[in-house]
N, C-alpha and C positions, 0 to 999 in steps of 0.2 A: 091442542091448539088453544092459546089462550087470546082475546081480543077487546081493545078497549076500543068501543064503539064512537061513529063518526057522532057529532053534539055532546060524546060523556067527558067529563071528568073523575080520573081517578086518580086517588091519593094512596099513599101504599109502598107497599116490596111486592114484588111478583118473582118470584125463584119457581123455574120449571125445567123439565126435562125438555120440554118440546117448544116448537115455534110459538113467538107471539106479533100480532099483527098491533099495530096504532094505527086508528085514525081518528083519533080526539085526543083528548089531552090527559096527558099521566107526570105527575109529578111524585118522584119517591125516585126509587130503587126498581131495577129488573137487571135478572141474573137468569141465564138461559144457556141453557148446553146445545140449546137447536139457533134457529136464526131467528133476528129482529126484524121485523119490516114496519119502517114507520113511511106512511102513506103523503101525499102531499099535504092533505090539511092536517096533518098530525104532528104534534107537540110534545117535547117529553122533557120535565126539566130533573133534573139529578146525577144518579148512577146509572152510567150500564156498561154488563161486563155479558158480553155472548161471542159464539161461535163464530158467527159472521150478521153484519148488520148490514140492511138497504135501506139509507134513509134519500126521502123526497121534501120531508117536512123540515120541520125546526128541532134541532137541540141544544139543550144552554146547561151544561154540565160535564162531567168527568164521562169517556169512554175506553172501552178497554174490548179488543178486536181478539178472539185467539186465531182468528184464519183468515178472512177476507171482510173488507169494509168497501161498500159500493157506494157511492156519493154522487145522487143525479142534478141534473142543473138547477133544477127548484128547490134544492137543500140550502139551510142558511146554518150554519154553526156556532155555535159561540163555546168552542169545547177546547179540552184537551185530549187528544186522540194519542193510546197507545195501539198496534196492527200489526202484525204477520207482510198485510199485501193490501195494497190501495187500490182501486180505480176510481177515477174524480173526472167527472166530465166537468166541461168547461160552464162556465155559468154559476156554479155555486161558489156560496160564498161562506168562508171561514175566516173566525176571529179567535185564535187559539196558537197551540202546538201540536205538532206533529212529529210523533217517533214508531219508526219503525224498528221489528226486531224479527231475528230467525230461529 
């Protein structure tokens, strides 16, 4: 489990096997073969390419889904989102593209 703590900022690549959690701010790169979970007050601006992502917070960058991408109403996006399979509750808000693939 990797975690960028609620008040940090971190700058960087984070490449892992396993889950990483946000809930402060990451700006770089994360590549994950487990799941993302960025938290309500969590921040990520860059790359991210993982298994399946839960975001609540903000992202302002490139995303890349290979299985499921979970989008709760306190999400704000500014992305380009590639996916497998969406769920987007109502409320959040996206400033991007969106493609899906099988």
């Amino acid at each position: 489990m990797n975690v960028v703590g609620l008040n940090s900022l971190v700058i960087g690549t984070i490449k892992c096997e396993k889950d990483v959690f946000v809930a402060g701010r990451f700006e770089g790169t994360i590549v994950t073969k487990g799941a993302l979970h960025i938290y309500p007050e969590g921040e990520v601006k860059g790359k991210i390419k993982a298994k399946d992502l839960t975001v609540a917070g903000r992202i302002q960058g490139e995303i890349e889904v290979t299985n499921r991408l979970r989008v709760k109403n306190s999400a704000n996006l500014e992305a380009n989102i590639n996916t497998r399979f969406l769920d987007w509750e109502e409320g959040a808000v996206l400033e991007g593209e969106v493609r899906t693939f099988y």
